[in-house]
C-alpha positions in Angstrom: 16.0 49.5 -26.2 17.4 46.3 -24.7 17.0 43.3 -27.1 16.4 39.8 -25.5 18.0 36.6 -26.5 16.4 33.6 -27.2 18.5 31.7 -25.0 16.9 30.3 -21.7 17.7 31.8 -18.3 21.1 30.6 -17.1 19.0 30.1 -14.2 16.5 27.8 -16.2 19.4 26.1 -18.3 21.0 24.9 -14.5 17.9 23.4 -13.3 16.6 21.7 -17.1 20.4 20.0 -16.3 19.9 19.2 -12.9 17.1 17.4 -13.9 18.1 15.5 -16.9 21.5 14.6 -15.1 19.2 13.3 -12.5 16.9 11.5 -14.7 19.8 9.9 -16.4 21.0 8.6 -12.9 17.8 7.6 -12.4 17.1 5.7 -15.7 20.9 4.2 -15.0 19.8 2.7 -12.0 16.6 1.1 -13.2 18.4 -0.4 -15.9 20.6 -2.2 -13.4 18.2 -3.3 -11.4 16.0 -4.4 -14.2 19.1 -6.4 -15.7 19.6 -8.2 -12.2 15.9 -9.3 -11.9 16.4 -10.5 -15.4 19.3 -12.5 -14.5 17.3 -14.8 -12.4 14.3 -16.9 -13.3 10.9 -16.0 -12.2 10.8 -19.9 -10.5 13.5 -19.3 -8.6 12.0 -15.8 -7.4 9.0 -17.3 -6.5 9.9 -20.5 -5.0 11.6 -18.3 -1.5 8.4 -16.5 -1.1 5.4 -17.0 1.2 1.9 -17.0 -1.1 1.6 -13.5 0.2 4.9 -12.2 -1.3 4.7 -13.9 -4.3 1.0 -11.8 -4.8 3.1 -8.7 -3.4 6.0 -9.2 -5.9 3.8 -9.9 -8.8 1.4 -6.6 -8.2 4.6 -4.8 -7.8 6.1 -6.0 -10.8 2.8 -5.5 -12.6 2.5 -1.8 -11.9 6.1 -1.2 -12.4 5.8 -2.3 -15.5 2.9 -0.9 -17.0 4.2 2.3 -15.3 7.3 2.6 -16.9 5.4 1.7 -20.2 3.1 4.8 -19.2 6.2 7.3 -19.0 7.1 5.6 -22.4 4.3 6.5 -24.0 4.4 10.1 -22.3 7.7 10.6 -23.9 6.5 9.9 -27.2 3.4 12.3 -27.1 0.9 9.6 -26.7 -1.8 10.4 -23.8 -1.4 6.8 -22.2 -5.5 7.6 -20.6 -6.9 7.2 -23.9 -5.1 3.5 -24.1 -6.2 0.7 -22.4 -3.2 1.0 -20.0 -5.1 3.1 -17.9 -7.4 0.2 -17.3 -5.0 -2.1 -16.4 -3.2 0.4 -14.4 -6.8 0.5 -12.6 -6.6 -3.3 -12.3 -3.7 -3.7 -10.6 -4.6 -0.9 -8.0 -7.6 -2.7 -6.9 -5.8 -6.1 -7.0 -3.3 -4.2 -4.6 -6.5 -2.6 -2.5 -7.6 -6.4 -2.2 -4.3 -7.8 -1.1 -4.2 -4.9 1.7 -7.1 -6.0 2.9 -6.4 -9.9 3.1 -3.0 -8.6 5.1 -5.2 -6.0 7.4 -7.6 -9.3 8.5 -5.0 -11.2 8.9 -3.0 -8.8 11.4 -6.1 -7.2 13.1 -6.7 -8.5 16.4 -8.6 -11.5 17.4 -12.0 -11.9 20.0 -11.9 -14.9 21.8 -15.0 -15.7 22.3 -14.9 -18.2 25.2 -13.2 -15.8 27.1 -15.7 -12.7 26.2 -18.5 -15.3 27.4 -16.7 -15.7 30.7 -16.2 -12.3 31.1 -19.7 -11.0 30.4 -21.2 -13.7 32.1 -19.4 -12.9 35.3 -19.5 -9.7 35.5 -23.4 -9.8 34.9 -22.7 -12.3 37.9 -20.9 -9.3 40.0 -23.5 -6.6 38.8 -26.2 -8.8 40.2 -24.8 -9.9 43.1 -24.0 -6.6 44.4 -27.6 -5.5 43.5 -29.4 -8.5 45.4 -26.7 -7.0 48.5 -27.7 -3.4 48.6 -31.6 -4.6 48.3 -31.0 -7.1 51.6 -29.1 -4.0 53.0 -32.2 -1.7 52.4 -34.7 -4.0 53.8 -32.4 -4.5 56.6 -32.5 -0.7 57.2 -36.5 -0.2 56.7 -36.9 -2.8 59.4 
């Protein structure tokens, strides 16, 4: 009869570290990077930024934020969908769909309009011309 341990799979026990160790790097890094945004002002941020990078960073910030809160509350056994963070999460995804759209308009290509006039208009012109030619041509044959 073999008895079994309750100790995990060494197996098991290498990857459960692998994956804290890497969280901890991970976590270690955001700090870091959370400490040099704090550093500097949010005027100081903003006041570099085109109108549509100040919406970008904002959204971006936005959703960061309220995703790292959602991990918090993961970690502490709370089911963040039965919060109101959830909702906002929602918000700011649809504030982000919005913003994608304003930037797809403004990078999606342009119809001139004078120019599609001129071109429609002549080559009507062309279509018609070479119609009234064969017609002349066929009379010209029948005679």
């Amino acid at each position: 009869m073999t008895t079994t341990s309750n100790r995990p799979d060494a197996e098991v026990e290498a990857d459960f570290n692998a994956r804290a160790s890497q969280l901890e790097s991970s976590l270690n890094e955001l700090e870091t990077f959370l400490s040099r945004l704090d550093s500097v002002s949010y005027t100081a941020l903003h006041e570099n930024l085109t109108p549509l990078d100040q919406a970008r960073f904002d959204l971006t910030a936005a959703y960061t934020l309220n995703s790292l809160m959602w991990a918090y509350l993961r970690t502490r056994g709370v089911d963040p969908k039965q919060t109101l963070l959830k909702s906002e999460l929602d918000r700011v995804k649809s504030y982000m769909d919005k913003l994608k759209s304003v930037v797809d308009r403004q990078t999606a290509a342009r119809i001139d309009k004078q120019a599609t006039t001129r071109l429609m208009r002549n080559a009507l012109w062309e279509q018609a011309h070479s119609k009234n030619k064969r017609m002349k041509k066929d009379d010209q044959q029948t005679d």
